[in-house]
C-alpha positions as CSV (number, residue, x, y, z in Angstrom):
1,X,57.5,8.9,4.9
2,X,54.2,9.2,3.2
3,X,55.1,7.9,0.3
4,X,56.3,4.4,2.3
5,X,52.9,4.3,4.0
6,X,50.8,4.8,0.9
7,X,53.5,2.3,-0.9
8,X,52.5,-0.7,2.3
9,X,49.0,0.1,2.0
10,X,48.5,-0.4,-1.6
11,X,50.6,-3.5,-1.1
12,X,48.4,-4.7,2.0
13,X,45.1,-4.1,-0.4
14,X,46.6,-5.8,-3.1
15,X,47.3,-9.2,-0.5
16,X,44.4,-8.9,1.2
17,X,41.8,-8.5,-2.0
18,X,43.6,-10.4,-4.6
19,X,42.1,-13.7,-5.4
20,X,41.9,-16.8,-8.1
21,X,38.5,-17.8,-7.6
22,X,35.6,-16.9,-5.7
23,X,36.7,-19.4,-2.8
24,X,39.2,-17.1,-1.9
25,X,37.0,-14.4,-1.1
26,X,34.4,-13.8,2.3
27,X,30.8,-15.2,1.6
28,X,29.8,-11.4,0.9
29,X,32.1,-11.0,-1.9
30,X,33.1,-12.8,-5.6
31,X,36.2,-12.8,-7.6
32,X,35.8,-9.8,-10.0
33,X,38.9,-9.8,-13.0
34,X,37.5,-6.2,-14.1
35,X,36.1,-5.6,-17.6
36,X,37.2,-7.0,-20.6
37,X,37.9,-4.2,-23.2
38,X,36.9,-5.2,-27.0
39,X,39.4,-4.5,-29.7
40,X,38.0,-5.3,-33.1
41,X,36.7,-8.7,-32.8
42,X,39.1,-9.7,-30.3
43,X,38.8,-9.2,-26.1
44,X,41.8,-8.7,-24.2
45,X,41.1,-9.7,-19.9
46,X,42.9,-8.6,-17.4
47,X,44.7,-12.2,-16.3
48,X,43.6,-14.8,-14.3
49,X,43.4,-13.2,-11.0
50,X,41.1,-10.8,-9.5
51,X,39.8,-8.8,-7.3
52,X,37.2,-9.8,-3.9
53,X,34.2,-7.4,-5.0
54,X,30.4,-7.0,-3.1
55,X,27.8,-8.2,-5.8
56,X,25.4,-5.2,-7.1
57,X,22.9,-4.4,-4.5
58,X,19.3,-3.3,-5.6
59,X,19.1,-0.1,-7.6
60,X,22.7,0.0,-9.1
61,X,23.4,-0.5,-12.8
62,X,23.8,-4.3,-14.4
63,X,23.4,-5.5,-17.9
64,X,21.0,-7.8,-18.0
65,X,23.1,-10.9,-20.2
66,X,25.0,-12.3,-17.2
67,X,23.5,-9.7,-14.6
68,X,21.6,-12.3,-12.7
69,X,22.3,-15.4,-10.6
70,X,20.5,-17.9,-8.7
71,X,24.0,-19.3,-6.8
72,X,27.6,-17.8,-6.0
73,X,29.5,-18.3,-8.9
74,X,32.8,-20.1,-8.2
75,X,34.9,-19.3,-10.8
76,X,36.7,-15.6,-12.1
77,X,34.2,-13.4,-13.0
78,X,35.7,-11.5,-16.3
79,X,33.0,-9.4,-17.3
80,X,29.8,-8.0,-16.1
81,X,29.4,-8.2,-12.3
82,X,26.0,-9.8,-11.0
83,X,23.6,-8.9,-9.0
84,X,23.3,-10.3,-5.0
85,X,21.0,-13.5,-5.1
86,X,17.8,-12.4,-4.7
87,X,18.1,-9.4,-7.1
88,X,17.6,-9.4,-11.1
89,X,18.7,-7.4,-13.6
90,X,15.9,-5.5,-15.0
91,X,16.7,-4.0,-18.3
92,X,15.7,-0.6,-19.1
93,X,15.5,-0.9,-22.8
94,X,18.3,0.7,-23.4
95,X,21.3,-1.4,-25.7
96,X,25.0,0.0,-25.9
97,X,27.1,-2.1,-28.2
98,X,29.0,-4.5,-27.6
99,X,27.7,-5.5,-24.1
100,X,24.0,-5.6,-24.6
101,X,20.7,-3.9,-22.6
102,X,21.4,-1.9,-19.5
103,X,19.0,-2.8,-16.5
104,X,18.9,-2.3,-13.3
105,X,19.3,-4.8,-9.9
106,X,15.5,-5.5,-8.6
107,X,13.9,-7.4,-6.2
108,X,12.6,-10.4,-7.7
109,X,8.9,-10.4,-8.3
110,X,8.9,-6.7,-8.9
């Protein structure tokens, strides 16, 4: 009997979350695909749907290619989730091959 109810719930997430562009998702959120793993010099995704995910709020970790936006991007987000709009991401001076320097979300102007 648990089993079933764990089985309907991961089913219900999966329907409720699952989405093929941002426009599918509440105001609050943006259509995430997940990371894209590098293989040699090739990327593999993880399709062409995704997943209804909160932006990074201020303090949490970004990379700074890609962290910030100034509007609510419409399309699949493949790699590197943004900051909310109002935030940046503020690099720490710290690089990590392949995906560039680490930052943090900050308010802008700070």
């Amino acid at each position: 009997m648990k089993v079933l109810l764990i089985v309907c719930l991961v089913n219900l997430w999966t329907l409720t979350w699952s989405c093929s562009s941002s426009a599918d998702c509440s105001k609050l959120h943006v259509c995430f695909a997940g990371t894209i793993y590098i293989l040699g010099k090739r990327a593999t995704g993880t399709g062409l749907t995704g997943d209804c995910t909160l932006l990074k709020t201020e303090g949490q970790s970004c990379w700074v290619t890609g962290g910030s936006i100034t509007s609510r991007p419409d399309h699949v987000i493949r790699h590197n989730l943004p900051c909310e709009l109002g935030l940046y991401c503020k690099g720490i001076g710290l690089s990590i091959v392949p995906f560039g320097e680490a930052g943090s979300c900050t308010a802008l102007g700070q």
